[in-house]
N, CA, C and O of each residue as an XYZ file, in Angstrom:
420
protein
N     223.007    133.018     14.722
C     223.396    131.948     13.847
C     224.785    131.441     14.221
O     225.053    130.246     14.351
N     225.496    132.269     14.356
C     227.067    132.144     14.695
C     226.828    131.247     16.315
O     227.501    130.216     16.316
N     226.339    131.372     17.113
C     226.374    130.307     18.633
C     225.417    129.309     18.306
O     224.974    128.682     19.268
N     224.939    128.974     17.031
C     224.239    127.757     16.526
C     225.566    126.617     16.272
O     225.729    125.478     16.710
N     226.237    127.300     15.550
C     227.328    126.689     15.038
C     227.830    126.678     16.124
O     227.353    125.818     16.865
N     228.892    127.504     16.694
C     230.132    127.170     18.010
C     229.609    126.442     18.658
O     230.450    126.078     19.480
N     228.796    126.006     18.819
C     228.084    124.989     19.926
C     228.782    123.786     19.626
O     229.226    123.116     20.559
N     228.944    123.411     18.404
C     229.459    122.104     17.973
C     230.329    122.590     17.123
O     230.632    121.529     16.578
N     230.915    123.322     16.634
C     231.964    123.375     15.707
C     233.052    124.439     16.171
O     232.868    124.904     17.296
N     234.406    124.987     15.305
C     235.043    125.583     15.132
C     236.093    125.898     14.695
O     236.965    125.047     14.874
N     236.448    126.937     14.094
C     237.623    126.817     13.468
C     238.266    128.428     13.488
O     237.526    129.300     13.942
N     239.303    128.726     13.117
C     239.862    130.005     12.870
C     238.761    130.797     12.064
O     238.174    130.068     11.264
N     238.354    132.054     12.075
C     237.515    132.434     10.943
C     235.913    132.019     10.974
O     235.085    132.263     10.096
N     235.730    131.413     12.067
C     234.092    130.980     12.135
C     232.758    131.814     11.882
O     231.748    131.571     11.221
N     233.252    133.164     12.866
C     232.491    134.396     12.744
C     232.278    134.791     11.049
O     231.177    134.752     10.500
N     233.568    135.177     10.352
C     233.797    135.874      9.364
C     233.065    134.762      8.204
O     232.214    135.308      7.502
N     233.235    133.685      8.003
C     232.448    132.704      7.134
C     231.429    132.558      7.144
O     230.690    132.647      6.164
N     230.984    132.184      8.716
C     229.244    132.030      8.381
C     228.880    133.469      8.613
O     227.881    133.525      9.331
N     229.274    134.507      8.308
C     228.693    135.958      7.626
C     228.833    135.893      6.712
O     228.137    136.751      6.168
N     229.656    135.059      5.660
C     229.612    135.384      3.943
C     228.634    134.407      3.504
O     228.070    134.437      2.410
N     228.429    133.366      4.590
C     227.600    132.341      4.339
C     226.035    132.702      3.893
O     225.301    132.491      2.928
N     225.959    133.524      5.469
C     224.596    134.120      5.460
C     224.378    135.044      4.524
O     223.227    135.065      4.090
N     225.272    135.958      3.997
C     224.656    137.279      2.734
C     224.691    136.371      1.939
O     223.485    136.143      1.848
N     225.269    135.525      1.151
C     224.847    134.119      0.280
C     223.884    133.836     -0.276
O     223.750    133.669     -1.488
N     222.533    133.688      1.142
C     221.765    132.738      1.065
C     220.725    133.642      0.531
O     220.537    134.824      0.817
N     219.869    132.628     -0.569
C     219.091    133.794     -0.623
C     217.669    133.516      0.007
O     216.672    134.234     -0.077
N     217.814    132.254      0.685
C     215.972    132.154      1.347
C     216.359    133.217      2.844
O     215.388    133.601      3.496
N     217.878    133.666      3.340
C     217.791    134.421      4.392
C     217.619    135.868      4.242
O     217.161    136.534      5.170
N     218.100    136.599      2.677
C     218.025    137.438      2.174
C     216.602    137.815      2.216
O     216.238    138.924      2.605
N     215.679    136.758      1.757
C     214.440    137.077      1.774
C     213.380    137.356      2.763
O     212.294    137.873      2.501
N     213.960    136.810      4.403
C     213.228    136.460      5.339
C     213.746    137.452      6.397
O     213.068    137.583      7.416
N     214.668    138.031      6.284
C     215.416    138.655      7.187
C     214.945    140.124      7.172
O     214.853    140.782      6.136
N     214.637    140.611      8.485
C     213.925    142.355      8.541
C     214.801    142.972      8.168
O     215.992    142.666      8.115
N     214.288    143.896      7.877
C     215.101    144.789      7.141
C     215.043    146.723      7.877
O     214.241    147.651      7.779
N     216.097    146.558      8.427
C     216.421    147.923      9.379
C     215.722    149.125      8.826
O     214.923    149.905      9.344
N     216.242    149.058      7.637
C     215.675    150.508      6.918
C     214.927    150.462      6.035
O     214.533    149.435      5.484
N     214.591    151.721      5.747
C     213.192    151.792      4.847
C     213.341    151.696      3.698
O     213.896    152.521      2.971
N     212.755    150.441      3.318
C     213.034    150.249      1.842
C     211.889    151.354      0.792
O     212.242    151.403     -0.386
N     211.033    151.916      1.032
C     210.144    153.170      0.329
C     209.808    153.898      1.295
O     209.828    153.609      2.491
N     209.467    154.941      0.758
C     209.079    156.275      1.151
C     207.725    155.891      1.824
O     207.230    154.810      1.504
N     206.960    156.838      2.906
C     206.017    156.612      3.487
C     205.140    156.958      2.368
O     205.426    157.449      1.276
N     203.901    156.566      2.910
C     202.742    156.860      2.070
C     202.259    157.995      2.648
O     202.145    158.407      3.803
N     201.762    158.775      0.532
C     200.742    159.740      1.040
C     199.770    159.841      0.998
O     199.255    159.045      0.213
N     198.572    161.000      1.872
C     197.534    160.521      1.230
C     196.832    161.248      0.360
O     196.878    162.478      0.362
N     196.196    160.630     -0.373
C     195.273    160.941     -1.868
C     194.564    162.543     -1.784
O     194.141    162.825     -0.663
N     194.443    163.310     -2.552
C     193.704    164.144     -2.973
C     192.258    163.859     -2.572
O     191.708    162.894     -3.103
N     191.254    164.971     -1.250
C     189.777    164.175     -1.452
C     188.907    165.004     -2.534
O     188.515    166.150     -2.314
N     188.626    164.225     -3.843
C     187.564    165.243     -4.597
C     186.563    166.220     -3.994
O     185.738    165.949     -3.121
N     186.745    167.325     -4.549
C     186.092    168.555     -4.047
C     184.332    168.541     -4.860
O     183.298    169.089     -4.477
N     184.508    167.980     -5.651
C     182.975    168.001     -6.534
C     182.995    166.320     -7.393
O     183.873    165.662     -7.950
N     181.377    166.104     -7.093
C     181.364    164.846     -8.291
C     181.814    164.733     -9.103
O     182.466    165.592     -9.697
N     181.634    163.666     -9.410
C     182.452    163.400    -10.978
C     183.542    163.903    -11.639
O     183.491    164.049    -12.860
N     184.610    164.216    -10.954
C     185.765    164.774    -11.256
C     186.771    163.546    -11.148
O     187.702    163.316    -11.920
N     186.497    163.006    -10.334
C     187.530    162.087    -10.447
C     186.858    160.026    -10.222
O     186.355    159.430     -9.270
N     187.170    159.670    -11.419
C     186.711    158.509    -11.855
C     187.126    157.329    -11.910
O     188.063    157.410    -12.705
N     187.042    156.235    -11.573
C     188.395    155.028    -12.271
C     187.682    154.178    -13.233
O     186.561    154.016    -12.748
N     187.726    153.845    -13.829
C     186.994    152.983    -15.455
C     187.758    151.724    -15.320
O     188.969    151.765    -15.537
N     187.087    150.401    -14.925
C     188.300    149.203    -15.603
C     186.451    148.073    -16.294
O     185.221    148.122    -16.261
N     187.716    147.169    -16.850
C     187.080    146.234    -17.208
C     187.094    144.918    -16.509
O     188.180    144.458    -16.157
N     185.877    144.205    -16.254
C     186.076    142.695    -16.220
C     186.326    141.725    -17.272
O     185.426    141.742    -18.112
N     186.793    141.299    -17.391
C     186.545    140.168    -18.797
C     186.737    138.807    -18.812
O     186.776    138.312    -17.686
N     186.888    137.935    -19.866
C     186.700    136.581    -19.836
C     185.612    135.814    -18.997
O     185.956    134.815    -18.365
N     184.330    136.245    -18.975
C     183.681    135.749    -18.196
C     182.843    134.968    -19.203
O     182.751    135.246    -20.399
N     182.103    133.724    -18.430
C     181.232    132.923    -19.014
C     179.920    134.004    -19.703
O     179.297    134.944    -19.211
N     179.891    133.444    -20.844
C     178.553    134.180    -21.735
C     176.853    133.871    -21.212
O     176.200    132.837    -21.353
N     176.342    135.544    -20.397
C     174.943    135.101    -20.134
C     174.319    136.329    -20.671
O     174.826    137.450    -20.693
N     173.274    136.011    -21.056
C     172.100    137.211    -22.099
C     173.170    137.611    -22.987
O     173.078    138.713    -23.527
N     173.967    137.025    -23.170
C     174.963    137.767    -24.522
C     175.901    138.599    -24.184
O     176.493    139.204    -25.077
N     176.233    138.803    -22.830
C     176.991    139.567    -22.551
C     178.341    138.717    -22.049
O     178.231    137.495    -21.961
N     179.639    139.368    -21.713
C     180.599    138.087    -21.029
C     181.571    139.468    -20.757
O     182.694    139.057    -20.469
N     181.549    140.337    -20.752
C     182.341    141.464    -19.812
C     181.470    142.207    -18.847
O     180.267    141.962    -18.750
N     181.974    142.952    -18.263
C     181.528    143.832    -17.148
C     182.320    145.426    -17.511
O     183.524    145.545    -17.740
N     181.358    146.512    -17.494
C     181.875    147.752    -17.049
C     182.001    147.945    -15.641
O     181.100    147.508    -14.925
N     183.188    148.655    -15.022
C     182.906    149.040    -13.422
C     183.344    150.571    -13.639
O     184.232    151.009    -14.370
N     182.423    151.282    -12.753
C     182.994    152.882    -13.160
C     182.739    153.519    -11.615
O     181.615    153.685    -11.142
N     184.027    153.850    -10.907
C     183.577    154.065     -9.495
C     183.994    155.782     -9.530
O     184.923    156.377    -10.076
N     183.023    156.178     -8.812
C     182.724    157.877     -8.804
C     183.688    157.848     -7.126
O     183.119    157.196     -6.250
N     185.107    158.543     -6.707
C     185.910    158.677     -5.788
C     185.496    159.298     -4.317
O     185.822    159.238     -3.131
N     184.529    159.955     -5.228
C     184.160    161.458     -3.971
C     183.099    160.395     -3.417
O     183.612    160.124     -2.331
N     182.135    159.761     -3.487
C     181.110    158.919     -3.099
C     180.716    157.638     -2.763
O     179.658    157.195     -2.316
N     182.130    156.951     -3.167
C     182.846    156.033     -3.621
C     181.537    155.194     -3.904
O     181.372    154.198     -3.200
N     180.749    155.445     -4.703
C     179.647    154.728     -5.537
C     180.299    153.867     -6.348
O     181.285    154.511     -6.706
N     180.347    152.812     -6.850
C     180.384    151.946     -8.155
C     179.541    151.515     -8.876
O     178.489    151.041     -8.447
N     179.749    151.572     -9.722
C     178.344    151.216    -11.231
C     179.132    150.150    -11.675
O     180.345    150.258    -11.855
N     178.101    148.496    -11.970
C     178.475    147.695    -12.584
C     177.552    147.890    -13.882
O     176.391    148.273    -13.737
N     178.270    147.527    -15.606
C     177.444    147.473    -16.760
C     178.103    146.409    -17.147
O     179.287    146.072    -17.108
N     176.591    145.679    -17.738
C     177.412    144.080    -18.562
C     177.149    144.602    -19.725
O     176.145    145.260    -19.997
N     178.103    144.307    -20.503
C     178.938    144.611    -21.899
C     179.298    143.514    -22.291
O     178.970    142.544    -21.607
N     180.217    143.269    -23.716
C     181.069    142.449    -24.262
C     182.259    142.625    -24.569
O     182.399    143.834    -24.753
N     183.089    142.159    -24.710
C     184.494    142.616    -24.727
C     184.373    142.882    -26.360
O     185.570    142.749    -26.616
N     183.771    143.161    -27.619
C     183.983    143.425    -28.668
C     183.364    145.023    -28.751
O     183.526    145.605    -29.823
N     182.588    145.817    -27.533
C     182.372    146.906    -27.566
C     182.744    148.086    -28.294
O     183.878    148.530    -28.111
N     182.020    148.624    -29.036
C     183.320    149.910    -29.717
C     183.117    151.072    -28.384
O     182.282    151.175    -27.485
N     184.475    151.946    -28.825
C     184.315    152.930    -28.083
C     183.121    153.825    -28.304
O     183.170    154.600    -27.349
N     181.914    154.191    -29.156
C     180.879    154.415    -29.297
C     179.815    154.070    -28.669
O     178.860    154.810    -28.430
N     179.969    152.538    -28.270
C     178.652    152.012    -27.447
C     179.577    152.111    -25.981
O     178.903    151.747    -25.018
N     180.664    152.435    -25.708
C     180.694    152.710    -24.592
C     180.446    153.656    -24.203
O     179.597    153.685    -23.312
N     181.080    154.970    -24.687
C     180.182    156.159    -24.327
C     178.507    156.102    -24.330
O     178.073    156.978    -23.582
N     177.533    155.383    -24.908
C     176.360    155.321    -24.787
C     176.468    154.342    -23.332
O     175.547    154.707    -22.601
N     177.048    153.541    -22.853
C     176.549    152.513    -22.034
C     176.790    153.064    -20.801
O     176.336    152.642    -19.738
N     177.781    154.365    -21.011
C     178.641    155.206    -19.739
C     177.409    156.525    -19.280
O     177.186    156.992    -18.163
N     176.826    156.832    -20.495
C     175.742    157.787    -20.758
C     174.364    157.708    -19.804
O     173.912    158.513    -18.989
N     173.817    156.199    -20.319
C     172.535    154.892    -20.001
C     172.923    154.814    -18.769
O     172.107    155.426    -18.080
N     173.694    154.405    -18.188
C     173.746    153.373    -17.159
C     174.571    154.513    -16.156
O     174.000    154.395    -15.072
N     175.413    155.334    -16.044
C     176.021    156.218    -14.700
C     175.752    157.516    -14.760
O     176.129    158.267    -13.861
């Protein structure tokens, strides 16, 4: 950046300014690599030793209403990495979910 400038400019202090210039900025702050490690490496995951021990449960929702339903269950089994989709409604009690978790995986 600094022989961008001296090319056409100069003054006492050229170096030392456009360095306060540049920590300044913040679209260079953002774009600029970064030497060191900003996090820790990754580790990796635990592999389940037996089914169904380890589970993840989420919901879909806000979806357009068909057969009466307008959510989604997703319930993915880790060790098999199977996923089960169940259409539900988002007014579900926790009662008919355990039945729908029961029925359906």
């Amino acid at each position: 950046m600094v022989e961008l400038v001296t090319r056409n400019y100069w003054w006492p202090g050229v170096t030392r300014d456009i360095g306060r210039y540049i920590e300044g900025c913040d679209l260079y702050q953002q774009i600029k690599n970064r030497m060191e490690e900003v996090v820790e490496k990754l580790k990796l995951s635990e592999v389940p030793e037996k089914p169904w021990t380890y589970l993840t449960v989420d919901f879909i929702t806000k979806l357009p209403i068909v057969a009466g339903k307008d959510a989604i269950l997703v319930v993915c089994n880790r060790l098999f990495k199977m996923t089960y989709f169940v259409a539900t409604t988002e007014g579900t009690s926790v009662e008919g979910l355990v039945q729908l978790f029961r029925d359906n995986v």
